[in-house]
N, C-alpha and C positions, 0 to 999 in steps of 0.2 A: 392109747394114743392121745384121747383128751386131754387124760391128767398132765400128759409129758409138754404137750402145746401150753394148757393152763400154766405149767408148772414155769417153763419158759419165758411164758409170758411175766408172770408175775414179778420174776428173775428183772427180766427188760427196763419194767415197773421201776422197781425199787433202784436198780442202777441208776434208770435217768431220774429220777428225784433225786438221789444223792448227790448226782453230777448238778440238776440246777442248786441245791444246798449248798452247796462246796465254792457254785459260782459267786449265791449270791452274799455268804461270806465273802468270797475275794473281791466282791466289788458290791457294796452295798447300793450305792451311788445310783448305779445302774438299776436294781432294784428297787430303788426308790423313785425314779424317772420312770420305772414299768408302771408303778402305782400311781404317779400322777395321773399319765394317759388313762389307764381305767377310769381315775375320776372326771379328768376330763369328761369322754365318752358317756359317763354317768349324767353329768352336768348338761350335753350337750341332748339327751333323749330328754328328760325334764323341759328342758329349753323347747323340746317340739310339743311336747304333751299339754303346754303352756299355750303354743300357739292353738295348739285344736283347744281347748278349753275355753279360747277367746272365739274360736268360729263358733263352737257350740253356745254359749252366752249368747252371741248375735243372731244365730237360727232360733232361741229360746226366746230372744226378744220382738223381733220379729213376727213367729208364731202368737205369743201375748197379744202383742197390738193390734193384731188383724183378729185376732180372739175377741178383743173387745170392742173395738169395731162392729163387725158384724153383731157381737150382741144389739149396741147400743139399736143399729141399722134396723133388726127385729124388734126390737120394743116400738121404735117409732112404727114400723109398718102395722103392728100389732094394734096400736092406738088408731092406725088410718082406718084397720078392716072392721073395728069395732064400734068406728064410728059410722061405718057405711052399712053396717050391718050387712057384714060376709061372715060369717061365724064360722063358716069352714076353713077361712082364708086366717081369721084370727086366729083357731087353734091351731094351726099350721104354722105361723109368723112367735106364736106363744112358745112353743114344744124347741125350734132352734132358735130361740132367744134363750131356753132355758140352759139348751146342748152349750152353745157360744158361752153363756154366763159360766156353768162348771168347770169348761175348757178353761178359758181364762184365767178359772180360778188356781188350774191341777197346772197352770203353765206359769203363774207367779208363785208357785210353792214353789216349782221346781226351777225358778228363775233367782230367787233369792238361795236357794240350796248353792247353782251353780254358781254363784256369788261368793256366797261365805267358804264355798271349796275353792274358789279361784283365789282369794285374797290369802289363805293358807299358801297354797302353791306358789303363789309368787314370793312371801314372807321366807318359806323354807329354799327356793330357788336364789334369793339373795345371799340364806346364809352359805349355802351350796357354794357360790360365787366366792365370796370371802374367804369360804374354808380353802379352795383350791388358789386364790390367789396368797394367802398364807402361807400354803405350802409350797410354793416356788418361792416364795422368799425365803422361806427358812432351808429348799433345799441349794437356793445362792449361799446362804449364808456357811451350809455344810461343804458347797464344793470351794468357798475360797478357801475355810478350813483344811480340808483335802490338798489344796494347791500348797499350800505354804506349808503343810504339813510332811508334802513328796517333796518338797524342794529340799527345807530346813536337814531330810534324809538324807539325800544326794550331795548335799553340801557337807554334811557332817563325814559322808562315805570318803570323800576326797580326803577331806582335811584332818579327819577324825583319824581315822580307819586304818590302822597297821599294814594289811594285807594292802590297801590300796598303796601306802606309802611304799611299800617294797617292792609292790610292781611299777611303781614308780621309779623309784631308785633303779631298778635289776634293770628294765626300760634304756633310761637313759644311761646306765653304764655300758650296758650293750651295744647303744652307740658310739659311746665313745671307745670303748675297744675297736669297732669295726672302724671309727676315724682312725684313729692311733696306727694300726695296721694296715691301712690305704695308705697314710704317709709315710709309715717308713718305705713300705712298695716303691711308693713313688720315689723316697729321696735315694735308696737302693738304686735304683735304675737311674737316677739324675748321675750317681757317682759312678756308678759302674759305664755309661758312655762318656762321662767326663776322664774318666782314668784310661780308657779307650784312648782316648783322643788327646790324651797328654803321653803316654807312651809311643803313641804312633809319632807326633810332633819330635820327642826324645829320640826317638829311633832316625828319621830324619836328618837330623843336628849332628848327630853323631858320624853318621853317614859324609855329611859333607864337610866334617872336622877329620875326619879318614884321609879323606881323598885329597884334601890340600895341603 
């Protein structure tokens, strides 16, 4: 029973792939607008990952500055307790002036990292940009191709095209037959109450050429 479901399925598979194959021959166009949107979409996550890369820059900055702050804050206090001779209070003001200095130091490493990866990201998000605006130009420039391309068809179908001239021709002869055949109808029936009515008048005349 597996196999036969698998087997179904697979069947399902390959049909509807053939069926989008088949589409996106018959309309590349479409196809090609599918793939914009992807890149869109593509272009559009970048575009947020950009943004958080600028928050995190500013929390790395941030972090930095109060890193060395507080270092400097320790050295100075350091110099107070040692001149008042607090030695428990200096190695105390010493030990997080050292913590603050290393900090500092592991938060401009990674302050310049996030730098030179930001300046890539935005480099490549431009070309991103160009490349998709490219690509609606070029795919303007396929659908006017396209346009002129279905018309110049449909034009040719008229004008060109035998079978269209003959349904053309058979068309309009078929009308005129059916004219042609309403009028005699009609001019039929015009004569036949006309001859009515010139008979009846004759018969009449005759009548009263009898009697006098």
């Amino acid at each position: 029973m597996t196999n036969l479901f698998t087997r179904i399925k697979n069947t399902l598979t390959a049909d509807l792939h053939e069926a989008l194959d088949h589409k996106e021959k018959k309309n590349p166009i479409a196809n090609l607008n599918q793939y914009l949107r992807q890149c869109e979409l593509e272009t559009e996550k970048v575009r947020k990952l950009l943004e958080r890369q600028y928050t995190l820059k500013d929390e790395f900055q941030r972090e930095y500055q109060q890193a060395v702050e507080l270092a400097e804050k320790r050295t100075y206090q350091a110099k107070v307790a040692s001149k008042a001779g607090e030695t428990e209070l200096y190695q105390f003001a010493l030990a997080e002036q050292q913590q603050y200095t290393e900090r500092a130091d592991r938060l401009r490493t990674s302050l310049e990292q996030v730098n030179a990866q930001l300046g890539e990201l935005e480099r490549k998000y431009e070309e991103m940009k160009h490349k998709v605006k490219d690509m609606h130009l070029r795919r303007m420039e396929l659908m006017g191709r396209e346009n002129v391309t279905r018309a110049n068809l449909q034009i040719n179908q008229v004008l060109d095209s035998n079978s269209y001239s003959d349904q053309s021709y058979s068309k309009f002869k078929e009308i005129e037959t059916y004219l042609d055949r309403l009028e005699h109808q009609v001019k039929s029936s015009f004569y036949r109450s006309t001859i009515d009515a010139r008979v009846a008048q004759l018969e009449k005349e005759m009548k009263k050429e009898t009697i006098s």
